[in-house]
C-alpha positions as CSV (number, residue, x, y, z in Angstrom):
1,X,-3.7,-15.6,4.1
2,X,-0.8,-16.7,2.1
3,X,2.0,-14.8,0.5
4,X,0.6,-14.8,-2.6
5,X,-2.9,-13.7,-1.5
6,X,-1.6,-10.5,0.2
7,X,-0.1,-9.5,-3.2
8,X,-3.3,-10.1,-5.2
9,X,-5.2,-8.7,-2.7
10,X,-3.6,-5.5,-2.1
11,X,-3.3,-5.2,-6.0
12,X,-6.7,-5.7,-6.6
13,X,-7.8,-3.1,-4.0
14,X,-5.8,-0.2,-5.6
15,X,-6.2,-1.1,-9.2
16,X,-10.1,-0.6,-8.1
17,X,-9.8,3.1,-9.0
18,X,-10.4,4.6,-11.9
19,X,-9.8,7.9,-13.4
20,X,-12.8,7.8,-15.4
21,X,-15.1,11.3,-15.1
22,X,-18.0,10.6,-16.3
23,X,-19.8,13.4,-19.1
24,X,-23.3,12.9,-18.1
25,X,-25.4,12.2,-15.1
26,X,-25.4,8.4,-14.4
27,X,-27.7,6.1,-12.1
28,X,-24.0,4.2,-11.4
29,X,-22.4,4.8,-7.8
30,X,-19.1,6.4,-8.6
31,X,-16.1,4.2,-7.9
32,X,-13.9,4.5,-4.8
33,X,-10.2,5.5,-5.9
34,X,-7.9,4.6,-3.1
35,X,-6.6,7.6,-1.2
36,X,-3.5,8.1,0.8
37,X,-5.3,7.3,4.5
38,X,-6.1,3.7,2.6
39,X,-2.3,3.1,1.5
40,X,-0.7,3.8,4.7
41,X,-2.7,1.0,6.6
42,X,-2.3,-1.5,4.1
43,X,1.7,-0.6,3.6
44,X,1.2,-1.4,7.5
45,X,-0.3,-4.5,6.7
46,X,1.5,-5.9,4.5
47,X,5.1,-5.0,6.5
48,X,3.7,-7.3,9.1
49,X,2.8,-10.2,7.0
50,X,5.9,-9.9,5.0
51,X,8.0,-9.9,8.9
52,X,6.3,-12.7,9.9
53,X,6.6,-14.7,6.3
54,X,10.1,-14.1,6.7
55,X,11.1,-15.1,10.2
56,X,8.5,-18.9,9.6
57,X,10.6,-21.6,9.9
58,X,7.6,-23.1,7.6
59,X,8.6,-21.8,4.8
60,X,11.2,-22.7,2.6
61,X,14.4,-20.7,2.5
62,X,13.9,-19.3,-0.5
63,X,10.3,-18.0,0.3
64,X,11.6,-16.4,3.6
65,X,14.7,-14.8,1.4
66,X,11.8,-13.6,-0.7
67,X,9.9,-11.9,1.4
68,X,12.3,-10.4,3.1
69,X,13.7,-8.9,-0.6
70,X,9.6,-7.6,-0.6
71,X,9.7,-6.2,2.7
72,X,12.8,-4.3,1.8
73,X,11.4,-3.0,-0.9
74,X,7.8,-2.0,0.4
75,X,9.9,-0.5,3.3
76,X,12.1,1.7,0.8
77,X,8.4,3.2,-0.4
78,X,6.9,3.7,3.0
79,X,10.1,5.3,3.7
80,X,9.6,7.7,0.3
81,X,5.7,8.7,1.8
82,X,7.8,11.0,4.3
83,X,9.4,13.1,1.1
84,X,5.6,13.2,-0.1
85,X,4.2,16.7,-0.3
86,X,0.7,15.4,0.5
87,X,1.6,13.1,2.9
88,X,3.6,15.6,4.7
89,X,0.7,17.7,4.7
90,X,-1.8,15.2,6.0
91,X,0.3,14.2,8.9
92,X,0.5,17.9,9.7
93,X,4.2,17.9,9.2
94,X,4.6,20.5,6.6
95,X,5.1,24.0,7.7
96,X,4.4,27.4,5.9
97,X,6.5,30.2,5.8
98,X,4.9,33.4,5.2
């Protein structure tokens, strides 16, 4: 897989979903809108490619300076998913007070 792939790839698989409701029965399967236990594997996914992208001595230095700038950034939105309400709640880290 090359740098570029992993981009495309992972962009393709969450502009998949729609937010289309459909107003009458249809014989169509409904699509699959990515969820958050989807995101959180491929965030994981990507991190590693981008690491190891960045640390290839096959790569020019620009591309390695790249992905390191996209690793950065992917890791400052990974970082964000512990603020989420919902993830918060998936991971059984949020705590009611009653």
């Amino acid at each position: 897989m090359t740098h570029l792939q992993i981009l495309k790839d992972t962009t393709l698989y969450f502009s998949r979903g729609s937010t289309y409701i459909p107003t009458k029965a249809t014989k169509e399967q409904p699509v699959c809108i990515p969820n958050l236990a989807s995101i959180i594997p491929a965030m994981d996914l990507m991190d590693r490619e981008f690491t190891g992208y960045a640390h290839s001595q096959s790569y020019s230095a620009p591309i390695r300076a790249s992905m390191e700038l996209a690793q950065k950034t992917l890791s400052r939105y990974y970082s964000s998913t512990d603020k989420s309400v919902l993830y918060r709640i998936a991971m059984g880290k949020l705590s009611f007070v009653f």
